[in-house]
C-alpha positions as CSV (number, residue, x, y, z in Angstrom):
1,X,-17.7,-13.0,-2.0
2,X,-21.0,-12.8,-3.6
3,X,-21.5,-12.8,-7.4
4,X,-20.6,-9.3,-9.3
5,X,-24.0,-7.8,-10.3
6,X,-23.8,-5.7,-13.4
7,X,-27.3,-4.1,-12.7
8,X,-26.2,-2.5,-9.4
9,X,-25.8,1.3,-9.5
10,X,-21.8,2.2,-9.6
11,X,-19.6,5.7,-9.2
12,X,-16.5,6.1,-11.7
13,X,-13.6,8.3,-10.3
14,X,-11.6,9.2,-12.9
15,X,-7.8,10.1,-12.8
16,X,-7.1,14.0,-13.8
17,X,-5.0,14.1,-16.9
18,X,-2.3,16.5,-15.2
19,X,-0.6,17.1,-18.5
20,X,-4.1,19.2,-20.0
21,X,-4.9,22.8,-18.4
22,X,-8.4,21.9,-18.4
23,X,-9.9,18.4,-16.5
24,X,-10.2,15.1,-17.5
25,X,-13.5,13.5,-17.1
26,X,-15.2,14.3,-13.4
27,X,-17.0,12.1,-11.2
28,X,-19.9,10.1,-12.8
29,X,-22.8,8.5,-11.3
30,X,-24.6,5.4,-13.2
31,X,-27.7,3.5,-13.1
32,X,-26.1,0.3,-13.5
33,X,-22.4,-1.0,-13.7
34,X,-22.3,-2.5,-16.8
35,X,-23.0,1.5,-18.3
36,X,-20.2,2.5,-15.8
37,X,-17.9,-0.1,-17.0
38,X,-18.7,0.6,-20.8
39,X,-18.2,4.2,-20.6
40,X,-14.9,4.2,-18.6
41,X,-13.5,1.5,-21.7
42,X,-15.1,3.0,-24.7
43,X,-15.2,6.3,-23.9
44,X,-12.5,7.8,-21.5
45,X,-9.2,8.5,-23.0
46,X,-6.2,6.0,-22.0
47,X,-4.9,8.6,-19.7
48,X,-8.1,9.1,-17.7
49,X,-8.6,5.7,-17.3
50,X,-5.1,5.3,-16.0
51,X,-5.8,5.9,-12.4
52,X,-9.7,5.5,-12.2
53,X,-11.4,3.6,-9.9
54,X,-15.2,2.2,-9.9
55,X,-17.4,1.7,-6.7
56,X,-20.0,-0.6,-6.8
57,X,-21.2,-0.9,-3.2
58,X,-18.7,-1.6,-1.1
59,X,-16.1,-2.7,-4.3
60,X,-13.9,-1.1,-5.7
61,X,-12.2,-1.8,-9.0
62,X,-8.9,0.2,-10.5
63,X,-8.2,0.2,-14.5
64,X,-7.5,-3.3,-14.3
65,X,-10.4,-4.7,-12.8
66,X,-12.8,-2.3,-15.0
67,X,-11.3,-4.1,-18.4
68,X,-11.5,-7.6,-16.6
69,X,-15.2,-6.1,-16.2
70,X,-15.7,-4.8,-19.7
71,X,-14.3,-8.4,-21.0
72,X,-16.0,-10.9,-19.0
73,X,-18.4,-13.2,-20.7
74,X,-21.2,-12.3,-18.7
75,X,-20.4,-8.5,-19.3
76,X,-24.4,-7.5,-20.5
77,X,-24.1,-5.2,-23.0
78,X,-23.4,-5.1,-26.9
79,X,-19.1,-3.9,-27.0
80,X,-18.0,-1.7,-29.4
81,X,-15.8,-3.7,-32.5
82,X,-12.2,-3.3,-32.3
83,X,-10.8,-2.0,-35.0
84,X,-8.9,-4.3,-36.9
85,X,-4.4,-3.7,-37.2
86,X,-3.7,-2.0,-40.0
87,X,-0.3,-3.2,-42.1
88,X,1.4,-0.3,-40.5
89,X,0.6,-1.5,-36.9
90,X,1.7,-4.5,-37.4
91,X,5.1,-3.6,-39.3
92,X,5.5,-1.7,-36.3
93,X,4.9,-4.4,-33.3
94,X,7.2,-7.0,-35.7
């Protein structure tokens, strides 16, 4: 398998959110993957995401394979901070 290129044109599919009346996010066409892969992990809600796919070429990746994407070291572009736990959050995981 070659190398993943991040500069290659990719299509996201994402998942309908079936619990809205109106759609989810429709297909989307990029210039390169690394916008495709951004937008799907910054900017579609969780339950889009859930059941999304991304072509690039002949791949294809599911929600999993976009976030291994998104955190890869050689992932190109500038990510968006995390917001850091608030005291709450974390009284809440413990």
């Amino acid at each position: 398998m070659r190398p993943f290129s991040y500069n290659t044109a990719a299509e996201l599919f994402p998942a309908a959110i079936r619990k809205k009346k109106r759609a989810g996010f429709a297909y989307r066409r990029f210039g390169t993957a690394a916008e495709a892969v951004r937008f799907a992990i910054e900017e579609l809600p969780a339950d889009s995401l859930n059941g999304a796919y991304l072509q690039v070429e002949e791949a294809r990746f599911d929600q999993s394979g976009i976030r291994s994407l998104y955190e890869s070291e050689a992932f190109p572009l500038p990510r968006r901070p995390r917001p850091a736990a608030s005291t709450e959050d974390k009284a809440d995981a413990a």
